[in-house]
Backbone bond lengths (Angstrom), bond angles and torsions (degrees), N, CA, C in turn:
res aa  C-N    CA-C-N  psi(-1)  N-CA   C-N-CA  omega(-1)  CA-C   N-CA-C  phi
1 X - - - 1.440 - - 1.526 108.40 -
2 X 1.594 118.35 125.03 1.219 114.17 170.62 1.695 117.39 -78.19
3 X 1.714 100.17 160.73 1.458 103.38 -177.20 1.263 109.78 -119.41
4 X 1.384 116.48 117.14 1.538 125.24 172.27 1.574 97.43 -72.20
5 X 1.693 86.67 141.09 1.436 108.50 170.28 1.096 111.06 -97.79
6 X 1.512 126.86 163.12 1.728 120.29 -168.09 1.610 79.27 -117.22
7 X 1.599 93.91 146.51 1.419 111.07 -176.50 1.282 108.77 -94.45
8 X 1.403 114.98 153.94 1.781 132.48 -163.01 1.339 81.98 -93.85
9 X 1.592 98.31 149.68 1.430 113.43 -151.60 1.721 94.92 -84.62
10 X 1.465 134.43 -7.83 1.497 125.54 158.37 1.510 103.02 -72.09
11 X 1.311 144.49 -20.24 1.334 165.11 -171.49 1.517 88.73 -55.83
12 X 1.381 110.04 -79.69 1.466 151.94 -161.32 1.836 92.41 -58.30
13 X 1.349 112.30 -77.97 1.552 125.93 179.19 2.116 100.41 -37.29
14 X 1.040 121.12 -51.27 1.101 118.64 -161.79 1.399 96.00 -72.62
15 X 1.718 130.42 -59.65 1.345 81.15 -159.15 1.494 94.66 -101.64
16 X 1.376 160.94 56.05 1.266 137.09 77.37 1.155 130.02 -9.50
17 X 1.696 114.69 -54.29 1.795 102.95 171.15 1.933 113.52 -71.90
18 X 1.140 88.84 -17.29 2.233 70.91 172.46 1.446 95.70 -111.30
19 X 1.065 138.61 26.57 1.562 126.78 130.08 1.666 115.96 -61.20
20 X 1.848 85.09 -47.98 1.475 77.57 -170.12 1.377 119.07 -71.62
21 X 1.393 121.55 -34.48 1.290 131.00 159.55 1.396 109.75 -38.63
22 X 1.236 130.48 -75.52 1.540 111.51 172.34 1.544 123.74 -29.83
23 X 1.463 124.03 -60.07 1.131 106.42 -166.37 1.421 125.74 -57.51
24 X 2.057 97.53 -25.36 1.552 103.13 -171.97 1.494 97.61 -72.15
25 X 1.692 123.49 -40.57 1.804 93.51 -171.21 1.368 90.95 -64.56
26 X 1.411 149.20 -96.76 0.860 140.35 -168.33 2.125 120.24 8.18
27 X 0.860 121.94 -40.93 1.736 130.41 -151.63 1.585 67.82 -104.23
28 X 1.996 137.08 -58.26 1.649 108.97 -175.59 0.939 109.49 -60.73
29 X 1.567 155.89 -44.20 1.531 152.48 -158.26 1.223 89.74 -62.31
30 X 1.243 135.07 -61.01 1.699 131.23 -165.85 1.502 109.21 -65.03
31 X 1.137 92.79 -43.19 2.237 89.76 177.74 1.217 116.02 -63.72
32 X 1.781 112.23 -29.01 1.654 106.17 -172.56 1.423 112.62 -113.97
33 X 1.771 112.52 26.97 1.432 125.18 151.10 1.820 87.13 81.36
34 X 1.154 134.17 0.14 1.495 119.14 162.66 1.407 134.88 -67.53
35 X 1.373 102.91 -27.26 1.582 108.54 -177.63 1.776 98.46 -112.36
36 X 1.090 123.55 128.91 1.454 103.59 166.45 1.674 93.80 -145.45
37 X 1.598 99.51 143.23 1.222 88.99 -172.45 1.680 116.08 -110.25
38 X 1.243 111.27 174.42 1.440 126.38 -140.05 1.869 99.47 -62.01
39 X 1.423 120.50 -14.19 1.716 112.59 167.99 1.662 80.62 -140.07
40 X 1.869 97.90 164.57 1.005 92.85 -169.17 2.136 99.95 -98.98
41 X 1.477 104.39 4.29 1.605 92.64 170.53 1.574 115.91 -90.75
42 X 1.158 141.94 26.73 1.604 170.47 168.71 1.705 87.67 -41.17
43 X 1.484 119.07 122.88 1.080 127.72 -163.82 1.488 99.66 -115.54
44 X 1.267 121.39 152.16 1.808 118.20 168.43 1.170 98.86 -55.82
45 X 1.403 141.35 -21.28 1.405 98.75 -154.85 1.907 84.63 -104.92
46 X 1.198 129.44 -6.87 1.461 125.11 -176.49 1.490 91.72 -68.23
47 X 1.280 95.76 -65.71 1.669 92.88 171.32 1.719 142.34 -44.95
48 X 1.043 95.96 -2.65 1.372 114.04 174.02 1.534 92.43 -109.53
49 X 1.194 161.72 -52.24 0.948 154.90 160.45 0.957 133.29 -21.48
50 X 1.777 118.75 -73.66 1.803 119.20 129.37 1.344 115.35 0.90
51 X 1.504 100.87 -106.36 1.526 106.18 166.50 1.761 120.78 -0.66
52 X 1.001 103.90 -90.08 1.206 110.53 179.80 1.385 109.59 -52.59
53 X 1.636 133.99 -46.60 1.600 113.35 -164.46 2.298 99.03 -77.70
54 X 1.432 96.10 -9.64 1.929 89.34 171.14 1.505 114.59 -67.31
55 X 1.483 110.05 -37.42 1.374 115.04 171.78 1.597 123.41 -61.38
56 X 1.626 93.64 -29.57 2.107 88.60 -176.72 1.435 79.23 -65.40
57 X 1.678 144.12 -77.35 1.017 159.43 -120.38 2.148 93.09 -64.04
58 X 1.614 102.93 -45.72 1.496 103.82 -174.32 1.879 89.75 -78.52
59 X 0.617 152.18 -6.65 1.302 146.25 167.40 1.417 124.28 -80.77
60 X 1.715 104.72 -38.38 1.787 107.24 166.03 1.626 109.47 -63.23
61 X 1.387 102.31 -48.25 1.788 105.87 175.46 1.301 120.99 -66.01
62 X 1.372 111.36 -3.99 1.606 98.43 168.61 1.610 102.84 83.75
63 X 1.136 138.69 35.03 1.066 123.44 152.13 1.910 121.05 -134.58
64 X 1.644 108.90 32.99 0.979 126.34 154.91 1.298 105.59 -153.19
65 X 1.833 93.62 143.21 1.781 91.80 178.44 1.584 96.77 -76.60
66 X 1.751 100.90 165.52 1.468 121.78 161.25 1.809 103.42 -34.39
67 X 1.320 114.26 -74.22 1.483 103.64 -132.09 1.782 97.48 -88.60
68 X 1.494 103.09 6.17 2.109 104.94 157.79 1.514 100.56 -60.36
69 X 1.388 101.04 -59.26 1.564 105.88 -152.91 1.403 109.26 -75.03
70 X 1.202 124.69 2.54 2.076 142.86 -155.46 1.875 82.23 -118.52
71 X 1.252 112.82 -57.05 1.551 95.43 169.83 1.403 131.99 -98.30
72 X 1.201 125.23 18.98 1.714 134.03 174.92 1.813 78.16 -87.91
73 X 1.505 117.31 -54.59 1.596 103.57 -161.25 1.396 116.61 -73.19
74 X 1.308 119.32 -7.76 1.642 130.83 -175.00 1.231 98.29 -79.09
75 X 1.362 117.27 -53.15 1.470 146.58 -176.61 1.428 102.64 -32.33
76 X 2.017 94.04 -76.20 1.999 102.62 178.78 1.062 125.99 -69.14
77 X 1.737 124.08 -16.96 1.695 118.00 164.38 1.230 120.47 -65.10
78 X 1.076 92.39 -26.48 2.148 98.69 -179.92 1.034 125.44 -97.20
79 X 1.395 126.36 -35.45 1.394 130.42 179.95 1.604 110.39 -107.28
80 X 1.321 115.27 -30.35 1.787 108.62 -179.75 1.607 112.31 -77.32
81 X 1.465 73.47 -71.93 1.942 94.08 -178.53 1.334 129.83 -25.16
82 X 1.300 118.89 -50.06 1.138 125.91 -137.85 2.083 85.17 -108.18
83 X 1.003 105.62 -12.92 1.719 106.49 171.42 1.494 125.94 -121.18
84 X 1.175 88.99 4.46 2.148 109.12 -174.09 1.385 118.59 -136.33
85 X 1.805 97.97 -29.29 1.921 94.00 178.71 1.467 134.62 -93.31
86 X 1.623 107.44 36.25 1.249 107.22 130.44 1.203 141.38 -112.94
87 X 1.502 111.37 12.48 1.668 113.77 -170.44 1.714 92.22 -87.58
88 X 1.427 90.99 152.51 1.554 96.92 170.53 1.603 120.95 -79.06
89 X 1.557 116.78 124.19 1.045 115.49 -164.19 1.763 122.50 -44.99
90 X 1.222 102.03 -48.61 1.527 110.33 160.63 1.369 133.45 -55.94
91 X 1.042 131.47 -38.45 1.341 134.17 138.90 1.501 147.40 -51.25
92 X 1.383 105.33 -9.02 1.508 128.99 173.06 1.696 119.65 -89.83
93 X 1.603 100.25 112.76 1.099 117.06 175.75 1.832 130.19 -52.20
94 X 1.241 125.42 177.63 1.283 97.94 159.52 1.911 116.77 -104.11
95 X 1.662 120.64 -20.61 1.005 92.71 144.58 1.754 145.18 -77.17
96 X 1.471 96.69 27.71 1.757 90.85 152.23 1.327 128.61 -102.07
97 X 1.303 115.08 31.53 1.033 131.57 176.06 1.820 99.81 -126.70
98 X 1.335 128.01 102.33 1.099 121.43 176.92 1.592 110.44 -146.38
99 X 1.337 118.85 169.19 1.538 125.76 -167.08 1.227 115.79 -44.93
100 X 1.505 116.86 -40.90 1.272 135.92 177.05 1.503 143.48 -55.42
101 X 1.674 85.71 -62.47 1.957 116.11 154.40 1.357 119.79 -35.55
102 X 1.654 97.67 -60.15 1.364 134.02 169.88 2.038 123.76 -56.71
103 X 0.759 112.31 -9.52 1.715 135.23 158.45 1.162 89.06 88.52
């Protein structure tokens, strides 16, 4: 049986901040018509889903370890999701993404 280690709370802080960083490039690609995604009712949290199932996929290929991609997704169930994944990705501003929203 493997043993997860609990991450040091700069551990934890870091990748929370490139979650959040993802979503914000993510929220510019959609404002400046570069990213658009494949329907236009595409929810944060589908999109976080995506997200996350490209990472198992960069993780089978070997170019992310397991426990990046085990905490980028811990990361977006807890801190994105649950305050962003129902707005429609296309419709989401970038101040709706703010310090606050954001816990």
């Amino acid at each position: 049986m493997s043993r997860q280690r609990s991450q040091s709370p700069n551990q934890h802080a870091r990748h929370r901040r490139e979650a959040k960083i993802w979503v914000a490039k993510q929220i510019g690609l959609i404002a400046q018509g570069k990213h658009t995604p494949n329907t236009k009712n595409i929810t944060v949290k589908q999109l976080a889903e995506f997200w996350n199932a490209d990472n198992d996929e960069r993780v089978a290929r070997g170019e992310l370890e397991k426990a990046t991609a085990q905490a980028y997704k811990v990361t977006c169930n807890r801190h994105i999701v649950p305050f962003l994944g129902n707005h429609k990705a296309n419709e989401l501003e970038p101040w709706d993404v703010t310090a606050k929203s954001m816990g």
